[in-house]
VEXDOTI-160921 format. One line per 4 residues: number of its first residue (from 1); their letters; for each residue x, y, z of C-alpha. Coordinates in Angstrom, 2 decimals, padded with zeros to 5 digits. Example, Ala and Ser with C-alpha at 12.3 -4.5 7.8 and 13.67 -1.06 7.14 Angstrom:
% residues 2
1	AS	012.30,-004.50,007.80 | 013.67,-001.06,007.14
***
This chain:
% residues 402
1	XXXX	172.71,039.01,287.86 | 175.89,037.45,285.89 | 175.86,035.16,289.21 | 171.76,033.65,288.29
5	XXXX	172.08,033.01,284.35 | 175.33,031.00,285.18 | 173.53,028.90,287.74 | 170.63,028.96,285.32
9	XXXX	172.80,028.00,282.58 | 173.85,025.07,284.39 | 170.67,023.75,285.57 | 169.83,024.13,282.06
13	XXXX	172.80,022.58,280.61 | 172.57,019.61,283.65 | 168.53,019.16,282.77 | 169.62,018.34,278.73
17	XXXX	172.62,015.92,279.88 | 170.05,013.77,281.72 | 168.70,010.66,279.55 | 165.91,011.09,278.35
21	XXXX	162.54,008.86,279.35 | 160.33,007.34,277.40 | 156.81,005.78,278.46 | 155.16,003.94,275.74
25	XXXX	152.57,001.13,275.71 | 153.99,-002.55,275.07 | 153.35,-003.91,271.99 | 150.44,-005.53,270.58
29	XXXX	150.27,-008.87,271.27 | 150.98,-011.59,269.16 | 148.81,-014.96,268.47 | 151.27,-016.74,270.20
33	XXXX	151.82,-014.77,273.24 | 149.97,-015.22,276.63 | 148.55,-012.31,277.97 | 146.54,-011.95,281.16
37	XXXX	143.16,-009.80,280.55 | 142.80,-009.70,284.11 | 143.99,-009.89,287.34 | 142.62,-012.45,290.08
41	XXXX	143.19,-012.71,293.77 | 144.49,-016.18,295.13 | 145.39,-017.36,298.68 | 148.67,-016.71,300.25
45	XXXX	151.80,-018.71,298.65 | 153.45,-020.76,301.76 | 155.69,-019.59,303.97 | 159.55,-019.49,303.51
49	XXXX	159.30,-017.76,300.48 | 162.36,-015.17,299.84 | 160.73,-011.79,300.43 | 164.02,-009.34,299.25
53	XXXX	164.03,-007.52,295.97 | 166.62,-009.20,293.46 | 167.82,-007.91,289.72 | 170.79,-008.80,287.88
57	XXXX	171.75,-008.87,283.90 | 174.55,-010.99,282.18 | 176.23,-010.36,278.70 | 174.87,-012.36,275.46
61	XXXX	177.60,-013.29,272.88 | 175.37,-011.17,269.59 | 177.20,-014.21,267.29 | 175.30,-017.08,268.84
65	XXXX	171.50,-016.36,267.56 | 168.69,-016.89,270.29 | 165.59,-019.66,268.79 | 162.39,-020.58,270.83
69	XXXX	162.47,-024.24,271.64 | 160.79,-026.56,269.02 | 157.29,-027.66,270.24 | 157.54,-030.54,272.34
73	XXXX	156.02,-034.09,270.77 | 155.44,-036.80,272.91 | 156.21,-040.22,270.43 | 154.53,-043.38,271.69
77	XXXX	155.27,-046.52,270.64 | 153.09,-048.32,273.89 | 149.70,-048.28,275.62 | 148.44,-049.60,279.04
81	XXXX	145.26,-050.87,280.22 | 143.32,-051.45,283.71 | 141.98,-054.68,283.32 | 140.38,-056.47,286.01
85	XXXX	140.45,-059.97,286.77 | 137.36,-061.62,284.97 | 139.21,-060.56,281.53 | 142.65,-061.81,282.34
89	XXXX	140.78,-065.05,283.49 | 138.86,-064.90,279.93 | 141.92,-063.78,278.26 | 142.84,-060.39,277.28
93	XXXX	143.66,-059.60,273.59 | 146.79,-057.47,273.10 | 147.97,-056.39,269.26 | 151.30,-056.09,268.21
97	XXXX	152.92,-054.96,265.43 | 156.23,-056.00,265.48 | 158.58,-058.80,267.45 | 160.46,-058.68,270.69
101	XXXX	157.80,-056.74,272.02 | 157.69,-056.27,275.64 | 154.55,-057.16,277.90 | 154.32,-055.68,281.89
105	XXXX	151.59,-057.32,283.95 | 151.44,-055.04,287.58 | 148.93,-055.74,290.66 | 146.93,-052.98,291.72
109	XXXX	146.98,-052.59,295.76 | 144.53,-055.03,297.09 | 145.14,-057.87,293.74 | 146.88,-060.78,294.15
113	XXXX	150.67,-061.14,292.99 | 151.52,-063.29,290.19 | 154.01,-065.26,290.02 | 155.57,-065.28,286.25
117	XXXX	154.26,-068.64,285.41 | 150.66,-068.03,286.92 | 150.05,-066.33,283.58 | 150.78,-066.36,280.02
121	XXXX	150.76,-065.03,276.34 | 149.88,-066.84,273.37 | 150.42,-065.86,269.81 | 147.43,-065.08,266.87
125	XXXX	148.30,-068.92,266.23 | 147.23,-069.96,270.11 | 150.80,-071.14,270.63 | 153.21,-070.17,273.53
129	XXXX	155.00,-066.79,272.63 | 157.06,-065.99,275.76 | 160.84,-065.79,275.00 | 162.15,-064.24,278.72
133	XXXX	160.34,-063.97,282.07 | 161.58,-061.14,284.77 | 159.83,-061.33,288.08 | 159.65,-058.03,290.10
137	XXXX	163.14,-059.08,292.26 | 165.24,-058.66,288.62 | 163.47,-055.51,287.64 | 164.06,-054.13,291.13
141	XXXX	167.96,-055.20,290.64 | 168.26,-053.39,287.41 | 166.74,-050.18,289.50 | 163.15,-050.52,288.02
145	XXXX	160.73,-049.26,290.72 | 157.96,-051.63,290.48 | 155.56,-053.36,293.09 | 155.83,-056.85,294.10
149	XXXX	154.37,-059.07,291.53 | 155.41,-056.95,288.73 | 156.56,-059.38,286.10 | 157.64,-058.71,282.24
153	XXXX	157.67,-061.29,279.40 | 159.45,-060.39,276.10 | 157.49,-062.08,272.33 | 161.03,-063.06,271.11
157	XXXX	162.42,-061.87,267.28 | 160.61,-064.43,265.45 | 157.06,-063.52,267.63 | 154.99,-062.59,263.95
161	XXXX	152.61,-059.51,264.41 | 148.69,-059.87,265.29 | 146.64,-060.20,268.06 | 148.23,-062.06,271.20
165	XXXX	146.09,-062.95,274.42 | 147.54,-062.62,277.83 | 145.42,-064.70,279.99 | 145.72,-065.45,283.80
169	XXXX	143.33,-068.20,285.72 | 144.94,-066.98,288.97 | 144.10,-063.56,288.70 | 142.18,-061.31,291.55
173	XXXX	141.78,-057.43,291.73 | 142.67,-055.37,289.58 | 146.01,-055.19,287.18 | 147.93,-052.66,285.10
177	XXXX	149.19,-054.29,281.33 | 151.71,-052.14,279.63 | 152.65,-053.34,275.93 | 156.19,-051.44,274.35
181	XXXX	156.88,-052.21,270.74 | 160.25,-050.30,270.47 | 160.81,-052.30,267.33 | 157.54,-050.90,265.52
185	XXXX	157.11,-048.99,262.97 | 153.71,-047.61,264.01 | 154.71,-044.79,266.71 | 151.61,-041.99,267.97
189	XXXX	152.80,-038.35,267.88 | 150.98,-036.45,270.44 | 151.45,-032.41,270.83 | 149.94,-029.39,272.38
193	XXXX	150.10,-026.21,271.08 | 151.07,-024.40,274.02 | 153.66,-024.73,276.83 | 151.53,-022.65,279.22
197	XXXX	148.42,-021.34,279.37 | 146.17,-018.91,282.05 | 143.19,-021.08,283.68 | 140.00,-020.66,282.07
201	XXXX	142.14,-020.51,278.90 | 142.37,-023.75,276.26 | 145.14,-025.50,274.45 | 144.78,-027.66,271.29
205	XXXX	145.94,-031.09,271.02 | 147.22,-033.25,268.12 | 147.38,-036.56,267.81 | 149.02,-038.91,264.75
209	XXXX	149.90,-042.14,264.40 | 152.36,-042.71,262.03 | 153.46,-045.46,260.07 | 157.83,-044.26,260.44
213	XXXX	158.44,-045.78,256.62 | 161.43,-047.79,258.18 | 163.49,-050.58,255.57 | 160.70,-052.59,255.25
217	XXXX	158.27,-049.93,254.07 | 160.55,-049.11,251.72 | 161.17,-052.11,250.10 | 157.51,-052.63,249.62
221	XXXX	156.87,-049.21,248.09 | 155.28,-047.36,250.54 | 155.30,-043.90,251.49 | 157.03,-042.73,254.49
225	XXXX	155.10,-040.67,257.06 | 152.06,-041.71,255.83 | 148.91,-040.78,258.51 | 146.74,-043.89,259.71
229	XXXX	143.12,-043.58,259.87 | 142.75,-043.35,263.79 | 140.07,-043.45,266.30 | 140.40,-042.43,270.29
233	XXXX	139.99,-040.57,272.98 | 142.09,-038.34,275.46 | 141.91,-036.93,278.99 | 142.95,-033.78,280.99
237	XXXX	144.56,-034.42,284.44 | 145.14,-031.79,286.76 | 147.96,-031.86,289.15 | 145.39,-032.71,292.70
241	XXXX	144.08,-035.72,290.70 | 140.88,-034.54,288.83 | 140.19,-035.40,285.87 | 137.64,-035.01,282.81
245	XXXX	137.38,-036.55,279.06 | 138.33,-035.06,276.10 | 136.59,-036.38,273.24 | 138.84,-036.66,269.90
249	XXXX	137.97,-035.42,266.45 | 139.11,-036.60,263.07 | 141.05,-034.17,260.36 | 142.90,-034.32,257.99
253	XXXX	145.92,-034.86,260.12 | 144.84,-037.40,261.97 | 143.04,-036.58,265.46 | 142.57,-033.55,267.34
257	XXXX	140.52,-031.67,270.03 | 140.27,-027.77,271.68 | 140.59,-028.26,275.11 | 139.10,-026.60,277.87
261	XXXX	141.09,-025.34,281.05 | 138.70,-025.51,283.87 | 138.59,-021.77,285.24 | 138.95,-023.63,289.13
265	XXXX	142.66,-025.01,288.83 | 142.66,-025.83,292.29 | 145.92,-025.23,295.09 | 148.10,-028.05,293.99
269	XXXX	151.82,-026.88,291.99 | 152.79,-029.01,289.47 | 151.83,-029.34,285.62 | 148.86,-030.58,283.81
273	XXXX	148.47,-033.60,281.32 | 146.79,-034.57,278.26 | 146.77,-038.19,277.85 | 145.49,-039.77,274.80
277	XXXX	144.42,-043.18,273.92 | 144.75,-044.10,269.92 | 143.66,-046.80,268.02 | 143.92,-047.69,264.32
281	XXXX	144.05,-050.99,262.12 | 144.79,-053.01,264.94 | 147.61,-050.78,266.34 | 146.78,-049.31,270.06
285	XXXX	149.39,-046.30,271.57 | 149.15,-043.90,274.15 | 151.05,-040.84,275.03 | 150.93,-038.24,277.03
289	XXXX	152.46,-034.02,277.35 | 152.32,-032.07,280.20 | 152.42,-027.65,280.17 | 151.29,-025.19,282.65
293	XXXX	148.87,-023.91,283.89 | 148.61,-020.46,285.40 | 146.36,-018.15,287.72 | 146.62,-014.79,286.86
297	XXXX	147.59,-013.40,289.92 | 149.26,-009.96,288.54 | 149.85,-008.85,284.77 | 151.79,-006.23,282.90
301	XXXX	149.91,-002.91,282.55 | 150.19,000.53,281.89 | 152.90,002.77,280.37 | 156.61,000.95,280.46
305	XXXX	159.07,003.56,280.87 | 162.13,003.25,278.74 | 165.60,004.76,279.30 | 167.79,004.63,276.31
309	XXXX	170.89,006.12,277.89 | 170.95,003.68,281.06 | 169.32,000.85,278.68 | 166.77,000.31,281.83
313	XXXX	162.84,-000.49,281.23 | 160.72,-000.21,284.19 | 157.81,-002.53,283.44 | 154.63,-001.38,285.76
317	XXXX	152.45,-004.39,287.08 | 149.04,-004.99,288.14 | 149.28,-007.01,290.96 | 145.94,-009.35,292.35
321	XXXX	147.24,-011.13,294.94 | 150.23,-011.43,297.40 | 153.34,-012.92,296.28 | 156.65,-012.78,294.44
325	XXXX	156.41,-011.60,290.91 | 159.71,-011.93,288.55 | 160.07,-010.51,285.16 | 162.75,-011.43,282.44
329	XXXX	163.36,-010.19,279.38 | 166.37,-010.03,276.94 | 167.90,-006.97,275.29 | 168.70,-006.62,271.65
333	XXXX	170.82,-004.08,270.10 | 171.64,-002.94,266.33 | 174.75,-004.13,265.18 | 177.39,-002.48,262.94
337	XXXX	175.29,-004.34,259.91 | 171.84,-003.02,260.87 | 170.75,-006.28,262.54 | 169.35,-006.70,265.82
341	XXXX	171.29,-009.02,267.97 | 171.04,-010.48,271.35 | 173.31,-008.55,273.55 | 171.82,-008.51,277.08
345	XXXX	169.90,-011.24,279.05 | 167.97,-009.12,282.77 | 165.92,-010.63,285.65 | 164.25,-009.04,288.43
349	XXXX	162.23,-010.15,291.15 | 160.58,-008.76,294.51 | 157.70,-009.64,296.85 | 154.34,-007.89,296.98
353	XXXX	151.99,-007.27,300.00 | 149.13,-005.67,298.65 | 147.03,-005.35,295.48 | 147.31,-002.57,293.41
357	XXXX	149.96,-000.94,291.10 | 153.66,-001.75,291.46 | 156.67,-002.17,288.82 | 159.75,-004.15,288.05
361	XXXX	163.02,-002.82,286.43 | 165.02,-004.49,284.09 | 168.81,-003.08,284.52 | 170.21,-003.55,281.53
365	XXXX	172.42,-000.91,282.17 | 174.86,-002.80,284.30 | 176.08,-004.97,281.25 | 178.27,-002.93,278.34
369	XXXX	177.48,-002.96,275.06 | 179.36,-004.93,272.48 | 181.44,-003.07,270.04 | 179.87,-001.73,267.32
373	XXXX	176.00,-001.96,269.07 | 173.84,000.94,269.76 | 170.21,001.59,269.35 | 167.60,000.96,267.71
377	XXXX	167.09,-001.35,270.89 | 164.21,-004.32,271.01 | 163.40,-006.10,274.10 | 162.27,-009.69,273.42
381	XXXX	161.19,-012.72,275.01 | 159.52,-010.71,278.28 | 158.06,-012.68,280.84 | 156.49,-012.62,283.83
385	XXXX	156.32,-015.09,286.63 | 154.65,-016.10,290.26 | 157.30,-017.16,291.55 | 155.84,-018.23,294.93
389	XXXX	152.89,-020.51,292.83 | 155.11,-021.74,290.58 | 152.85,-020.21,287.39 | 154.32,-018.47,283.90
393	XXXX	151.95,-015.82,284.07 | 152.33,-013.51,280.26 | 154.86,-013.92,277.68 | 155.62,-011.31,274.79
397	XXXX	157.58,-012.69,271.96 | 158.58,-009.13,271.02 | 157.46,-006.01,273.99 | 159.47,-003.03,273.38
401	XX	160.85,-001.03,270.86 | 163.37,002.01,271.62
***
């Protein structure tokens, strides 16, 4: 008898020194997050793709504070335009806004090459206004990768702004003009909202064109940053080539639009553009951003089991297609001030036949604590990824709480 409540005494006394497990939901999601409402099936990702199951962790110095990256803006102080032969023969009007502005002329297969002095640019005066001539053998020296019969002309300092005419009697097919200003003041500010986003999803654009207030502006009295009335249009390129408009709306920022992702994204990896096309009181720019574009192909889902003890969060997936899945996620602990810290950075990664339910851990248990850190614990910044298609699938700003 003495011999069974020992043995149950230390079952019983075993059973309370485990850690303890927590399942909770993650939390709700934030505006900025990317979620996946849904899971879609997709075709197979190629062949050659690592199939073992991979997790490690690494230490974060809690001193050095973590920051999401600043939005990306695309500044523009250029544009381009197809033009085809009839208008370079009839002249082609070009406005600039400052001097020693640079002018590309390049032949589209099937036009004919041009030598440098088979065309030419006049000023708003009708005069000559070319101060250097590089043919496509110089640019190709100074490791430009441009066709044959690329040639670039520079205005010169003294070129005065207005509209120049780039003209060409010689000219047949099609060509590609490219106009930088670097010495403007007028630059276009072009940004998207998001980095990512699932297909069928949208992202909004902004566009600005800015007058940059440099010496001169000052010296007259104007205000720096000041918005320009603007007028344009933008377009959404997928990576396999398609394409469709985007029509640009005035506010009281300058331009904008809400665009569309189409819900087909097609098979081809790589990352989508938005390129816009502004004009505004005789200034032209164009710019372009790029950001992803995801099928989602598996999603977080269902109760995440958290072990405070081992510091480990199993993260349970909903998986619609084949492929590897990878989740990341970085661990914060309470410091001896009450603060949460970064302390733990944890990847994990495996390949998945079939649809259905599966799960990923994150072992932060492998890295030690910092002195001085203990729960409350928060992880942050989880992810999820296809690896095999290349796609950022959800992001949580803030998941967990334990």
């Amino acid at each position: 008898m003495t011999s069974r409540l020992t043995i149950a005494a230390a079952v019983a006394a075993a059973m309370v020194a485990l850690p303890l497990q927590a399942a909770q939901p993650l939390l709700p999601a934030r505006s900025t997050d990317q979620v996946a409402p849904r899971v879609e099936s997709a075709t197979r990702p190629a062949a050659g793709i690592e199939r073992a199951p991979v997790s490690f962790a690494w230490a974060l110095d809690p001193a050095q504070a973590l920051s999401a990256p600043a939005p990306f803006v695309a500044t523009s102080r250029s544009y381009w335009e197809m033009v085809d032969a009839a208008t370079l023969q009839r002249g082609l009007d070009l406005p600039l806004t400052a001097p020693d502005a640079v002018i590309q002329v390049s032949p589209v297969q099937g036009a004919r090459a041009l030598a440098p002095g088979q065309w030419q640019v006049r000023d708003p005066a009708g005069a000559l206004a070319v101060d250097k001539v590089v043919d496509a053998q110089q640019l190709q020296a100074a490791g430009m990768s441009v066709g044959q019969g690329t040639a670039m002309v520079r205005t010169g300092r003294s070129a005065a702004a207005g509209t120049y005419r780039l003209q060409s009697a010689q000219a047949q097919g099609r060509y590609v003009v490219q106009v930088l200003e670097p010495n403007s003041r007028v630059a276009l500010h072009l940004q998207a909202n998001r980095q990512q986003v699932l297909a069928g999803g949208s992202v909004t654009l902004s566009a600005r064109l800015l007058d940059d207030g440099g010496t001169a502006a000052l010296a007259t009295g104007k205000v720096a940053g000041r918005t320009l009335p603007a007028g344009g249009e933008a377009l959404l390129v997928a990576p396999d080539g398609r394409s469709w408009p985007v029509p640009l709306v005035a506010d009281k920022q300058g331009l904008s639009a809400r665009v569309a992702i189409p819900q087909d994204i097609g098979q081809v990896q790589g990352l989508w553009e938005l390129q816009a096309f502004v004009s505004a009181n005789g200034v032209q720019r164009d710019a372009k951003v790029a950001f992803a574009v995801a099928q989602p192909t598996a999603r977080f889902s269902g109760q995440v089991e958290v072990d405070s003890a081992r510091r480990a969060v199993t993260l349970p997936l909903q998986i619609g297609a084949p492929g590897r899945y990878e989740a990341r996620g970085t661990l914060y602990a309470t410091g001896p001030d009450g603060q949460l810290r970064p302390v733990a950075q944890a990847h994990s990664a495996a390949w998945f036949e079939a649809a259905g339910s599966a799960e990923l851990q994150l072992p932060f248990a492998s890295v030690p604590l910092p002195r001085g850190y203990a729960a409350p614990f928060e992880l942050r910044d989880l992810q999820l990824q296809d690896q095999g298609r290349m796609a950022p699938i959800e992001s949580r700003a803030v998941a967990v709480t334990f």
